[in-house]
C-alpha positions, 0 to 999 in steps of 0.5 A: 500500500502506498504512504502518503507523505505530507509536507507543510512548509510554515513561515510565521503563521502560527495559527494557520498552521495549528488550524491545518494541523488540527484539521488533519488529525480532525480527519485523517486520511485513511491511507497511512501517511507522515506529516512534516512541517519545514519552518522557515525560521518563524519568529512567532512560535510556529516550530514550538506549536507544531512540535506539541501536536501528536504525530507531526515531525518539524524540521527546522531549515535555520533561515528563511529559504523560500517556499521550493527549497523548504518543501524540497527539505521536506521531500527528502525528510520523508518516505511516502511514494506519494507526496502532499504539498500542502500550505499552511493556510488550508483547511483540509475537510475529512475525506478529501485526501482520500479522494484526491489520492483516489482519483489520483490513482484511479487515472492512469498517467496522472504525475500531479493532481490537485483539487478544488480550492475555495475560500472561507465563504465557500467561492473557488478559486481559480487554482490551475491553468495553461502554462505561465505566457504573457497571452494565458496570464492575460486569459487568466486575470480576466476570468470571471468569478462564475466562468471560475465556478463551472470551470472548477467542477469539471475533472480535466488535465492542465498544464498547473495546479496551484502548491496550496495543495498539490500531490505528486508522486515521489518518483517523478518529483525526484525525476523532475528535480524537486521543485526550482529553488530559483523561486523563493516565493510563486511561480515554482509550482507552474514550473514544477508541473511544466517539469512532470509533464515533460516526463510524459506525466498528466497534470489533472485538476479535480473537484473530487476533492475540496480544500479550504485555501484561506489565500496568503493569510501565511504572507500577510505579516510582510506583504512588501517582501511577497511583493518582492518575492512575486516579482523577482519570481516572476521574472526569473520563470520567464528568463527560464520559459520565455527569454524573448519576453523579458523585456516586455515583462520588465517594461510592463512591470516599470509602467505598473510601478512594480520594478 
């Protein structure tokens, strides 16, 4: 039987962490797994408040290394053939796991699921996509809050699911590389999913299961640093996708005031 291993990156979000935490040992999955929260030198306590919580390894990276370095930590501190990468600012429902790994397995050449992610109030969020291009992220900022509604109840294959809650199989995140430690912050989930798929692996989103996504609350104590971090990423993914239209992005960007 498969071991599901389930990785929670922390960054000063006590609270939202031991509400994840709490809302998986509330609803375990029923298939054997680990759960591993990496912190990023939290200032707030969260290690010590993870620690406390039964049955949840903490592994302490000594600095904040960015979101793909520390769930790469978290990676190769566990065992599970199958792998979970999950904020910390989610709310997993009990049983979602379970069908999530279940259609998981159930499709065949599916490397990457992810599920349906909503908000407290219940309103889903647009959490995968076609691949990072300057045509599709203008697609994409233009969808509408009820074109994201249908388009979230449909299972289908996609370029990317978002890392708030994505599941993967050890042996293609490891063929893949692990995540881009180039992106200290966003993007490196789109490029992760790019790297599965050139494996010859599928990227499926699916409504079978649905997670509570309570969108950056993780962030929030330094939002001019995320911003930072957003742009600096963003960048960096089209210098490694898209080199012709680095010029573009950074002109866009200075006309935004952004750069």
């Amino acid at each position: 039987m498969s071991v599901l291993s389930i990785v929670i990156v922390s960054f000063n979000a006590r609270a939202d962490l031991q509400a994840c935490l709490l809302s998986l040992k509330k609803g375990p999955p029923a298939l054997e797994h680990e759960i591993v929260v990496v912190d990023n030198a939290s200032a707030d306590g969260s290690a010590e408040a993870a620690e406390r919580i039964p049955g949840v390894r903490v592994v302490r990276m000594g600095r904040n290394a960015g979101f793909a370095a520390a769930n790469n930590a978290g990676i190769r501190e566990t065992r599970g053939d199958l792998v979970l990468l999950l904020n910390s600012d989610t709310l997993v429902p009990p049983g979602a796991l379970d069908h999530l790994v279940g259609r998981f397995l159930a499709v065949a050449g599916v490397g990457v699921a992810g599920p349906r992610l909503v908000d407290a109030e219940g309103r889903a969020e647009l959490s995968f996509g076609g691949m990072i291009s300057p045509l599709n992220e203008f697609r994409q900022q233009r969808r509408r809050p009820e074109w994201i509604e249908a388009a979230t109840r449909r299972e289908q294959f996609v370029d990317w699911v978002s890392g708030a809650c994505l599941l993967v199989r050890r042996a293609d995140a490891v063929a893949a590389g692990l995540l881009d430690e180039r992106f200290f912050l966003y993007t490196e989930d789109v490029d992760f999913c790019h790297a599965v798929r050139r494996l010859g692996r599928k990227v499926m989103f699916t409504p079978a299961a649905e997670i509570t996504h309570l969108r950056g609350r993780s962030r929030a104590s330094q939002p001019e640093a995320t911003r930072q971090a957003y742009r600096a990423s963003h960048i960096a993914f089209y210098e490694k996708h898209h080199r012709w239209a680095v010029p573009l992005l950074r002109w866009y960007l200075r006309r935004k005031g952004e750069l």
